[in-house]
N, C-alpha and C positions, 0 to 999 in steps of 0.2 A: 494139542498138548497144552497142558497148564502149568504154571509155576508156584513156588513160593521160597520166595525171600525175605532172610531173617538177615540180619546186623544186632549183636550184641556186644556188649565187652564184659569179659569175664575176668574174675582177682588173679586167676594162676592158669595159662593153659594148658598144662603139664596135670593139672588137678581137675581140669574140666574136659579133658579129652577121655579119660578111661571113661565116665560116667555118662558121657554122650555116647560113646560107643558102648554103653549096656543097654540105653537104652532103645537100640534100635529096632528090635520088637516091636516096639510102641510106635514107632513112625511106619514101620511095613506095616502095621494092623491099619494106620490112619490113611494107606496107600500113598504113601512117600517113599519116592526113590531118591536118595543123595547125588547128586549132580558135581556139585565141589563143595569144595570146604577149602575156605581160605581165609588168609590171617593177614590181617593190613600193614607194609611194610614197616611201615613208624611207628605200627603199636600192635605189639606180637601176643596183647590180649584185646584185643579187636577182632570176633569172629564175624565174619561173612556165609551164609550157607545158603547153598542154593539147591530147590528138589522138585522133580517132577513130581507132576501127580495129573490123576482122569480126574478127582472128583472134587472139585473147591470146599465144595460142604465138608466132607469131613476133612479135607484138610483145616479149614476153619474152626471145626468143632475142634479136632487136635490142640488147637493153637489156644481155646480156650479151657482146655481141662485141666483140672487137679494133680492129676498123672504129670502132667509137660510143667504146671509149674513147681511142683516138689522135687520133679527132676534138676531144673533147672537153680534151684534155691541149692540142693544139694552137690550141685556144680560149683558154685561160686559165681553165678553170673551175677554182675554185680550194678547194673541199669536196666531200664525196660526196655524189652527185645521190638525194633521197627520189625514190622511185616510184612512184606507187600506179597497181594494176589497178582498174578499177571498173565497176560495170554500173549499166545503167541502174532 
């Protein structure tokens, strides 16, 4: 089993949770499973999200498409999201 993890901060998380959660479709197509979702105690628009996945490539390709970033512009994320691949 494989990972990925994102760290971003977004302007309102109240404003960027419904739009994450539309666009989950988009992550199930990319074979991502959401693992957690969590918010950094001292700063409650600091997302953390972690998700399995079988297949790095397209999670990778995900990470780099049009789709994830108009999602994420239309979110309000508001710095570049870290990423990290990781195995178990």
């Amino acid at each position: 089993m494989m990972h990925m993890l994102i760290r971003h901060k977004v302007a309102d998380f109240a404003k960027w949770k419904p739009v994450y959660d539309a666009h989950e479709p988009s992550r199930q197509n990319a074979g991502l499973k959401e693992e957690h979702l969590l918010r950094n105690a001292d700063d409650p628009n600091e997302v953390i999200l972690l998700f399995s996945t079988e297949d790095l490539d397209k999670a990778k390709a995900f990470t780099a498409s049009d789709d994830l970033r108009q999602a994420m512009q239309k979110a309000g994320v508001s710095d570049k999201p870290d990423v990290y691949f990781l195995k178990d």
